[in-house]
C-alpha positions as CSV (number, residue, x, y, z in Angstrom):
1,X,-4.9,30.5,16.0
2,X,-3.0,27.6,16.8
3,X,-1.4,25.3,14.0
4,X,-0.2,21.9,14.8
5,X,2.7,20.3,12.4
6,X,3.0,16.1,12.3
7,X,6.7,15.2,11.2
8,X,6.5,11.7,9.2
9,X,8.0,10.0,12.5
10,X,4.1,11.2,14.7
11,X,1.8,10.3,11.8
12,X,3.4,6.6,12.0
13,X,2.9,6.0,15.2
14,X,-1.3,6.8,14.5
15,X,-1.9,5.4,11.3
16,X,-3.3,1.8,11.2
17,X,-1.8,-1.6,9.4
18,X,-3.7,-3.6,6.7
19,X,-6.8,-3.0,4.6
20,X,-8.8,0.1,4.5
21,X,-11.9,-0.6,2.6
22,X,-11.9,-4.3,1.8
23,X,-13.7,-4.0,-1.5
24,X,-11.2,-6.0,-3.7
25,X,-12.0,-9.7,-2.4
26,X,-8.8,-12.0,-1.5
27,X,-6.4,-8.7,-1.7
28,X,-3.6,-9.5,0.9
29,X,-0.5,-7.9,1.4
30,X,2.1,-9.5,3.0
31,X,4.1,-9.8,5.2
32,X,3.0,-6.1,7.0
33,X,5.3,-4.6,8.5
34,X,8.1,-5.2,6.2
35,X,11.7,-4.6,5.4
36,X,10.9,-3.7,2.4
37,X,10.0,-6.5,0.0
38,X,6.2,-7.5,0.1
39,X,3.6,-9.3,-1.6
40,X,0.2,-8.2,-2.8
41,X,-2.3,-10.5,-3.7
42,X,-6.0,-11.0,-4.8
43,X,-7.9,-14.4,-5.2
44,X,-8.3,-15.8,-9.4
45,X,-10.8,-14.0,-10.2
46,X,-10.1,-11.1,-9.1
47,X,-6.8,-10.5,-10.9
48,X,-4.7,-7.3,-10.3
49,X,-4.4,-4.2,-12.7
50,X,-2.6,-1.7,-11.3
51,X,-0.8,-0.8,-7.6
52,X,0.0,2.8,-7.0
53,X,2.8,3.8,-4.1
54,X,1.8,6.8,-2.3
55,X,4.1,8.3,0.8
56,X,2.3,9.7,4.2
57,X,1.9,13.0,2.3
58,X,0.2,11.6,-0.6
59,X,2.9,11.7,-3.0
60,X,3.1,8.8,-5.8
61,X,6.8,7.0,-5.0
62,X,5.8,4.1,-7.7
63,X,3.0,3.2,-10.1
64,X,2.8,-0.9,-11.1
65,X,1.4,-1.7,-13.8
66,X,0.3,-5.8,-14.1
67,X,-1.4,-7.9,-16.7
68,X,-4.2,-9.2,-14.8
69,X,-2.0,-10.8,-12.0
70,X,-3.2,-12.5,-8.7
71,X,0.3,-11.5,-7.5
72,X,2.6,-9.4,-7.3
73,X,5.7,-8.3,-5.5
74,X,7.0,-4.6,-4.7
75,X,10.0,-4.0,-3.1
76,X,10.3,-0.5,-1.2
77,X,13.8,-1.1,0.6
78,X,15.6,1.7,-1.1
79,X,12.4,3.8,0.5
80,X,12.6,5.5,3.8
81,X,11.5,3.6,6.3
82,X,7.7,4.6,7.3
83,X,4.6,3.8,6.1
84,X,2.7,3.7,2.8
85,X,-0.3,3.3,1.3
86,X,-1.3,1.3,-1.6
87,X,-4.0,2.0,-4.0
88,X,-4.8,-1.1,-5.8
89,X,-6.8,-1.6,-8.7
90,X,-8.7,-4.3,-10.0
91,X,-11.5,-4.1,-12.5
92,X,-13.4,-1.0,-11.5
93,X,-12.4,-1.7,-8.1
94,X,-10.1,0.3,-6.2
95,X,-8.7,-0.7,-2.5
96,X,-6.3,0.6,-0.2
97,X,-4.1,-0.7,2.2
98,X,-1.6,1.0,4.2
99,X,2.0,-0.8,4.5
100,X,4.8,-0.2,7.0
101,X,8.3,-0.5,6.3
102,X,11.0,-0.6,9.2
């Protein structure tokens, strides 16, 4: 039996940029890539509860919580570089969006 190991550097180069499921209407992040410093947004009314920063290997690196925002910024520069995902939530609707940081 054969067992394969992905270092952080190999998963980058196959994971995708930008919105996964599209079920929060209006949610943009940007700019993707980034240095660090990004935006998420949602259209009015659907206003922004809470983002949730996971690494490649699912662990939470940062948990946002907002008051019913339409913005928001997180900044990730004191993060390795790589890529993220985000899990956003607003209402009882939950996206995700993967971010890279270089």
């Amino acid at each position: 039996m054969a067992i394969t190991v992905f270092t952080v550097h190999q998963c980058d180069s196959i994971l995708s940029v930008g919105a996964m499921n599209g079920a929060i209407p209006g949610l943009k992040v940007f700019p993707n890539p980034t240095t660090g410093v990004f935006t998420v947004q949602t259209d009015d009314l659907q206003p922004i509860h809470a983002v949730t920063v996971m690494d490649v290997c699912g662990r939470v690196i940062s948990e946002v919580c907002c008051e019913d925002k339409a913005e928001m910024q997180i900044d990730l520069s004191n993060y390795p570089r790589g890529t993220y995902l985000l899990k956003v939530l607003s209402g009882n609707i939950v996206d995700r969006v993967k971010v890279v940081v270089y």
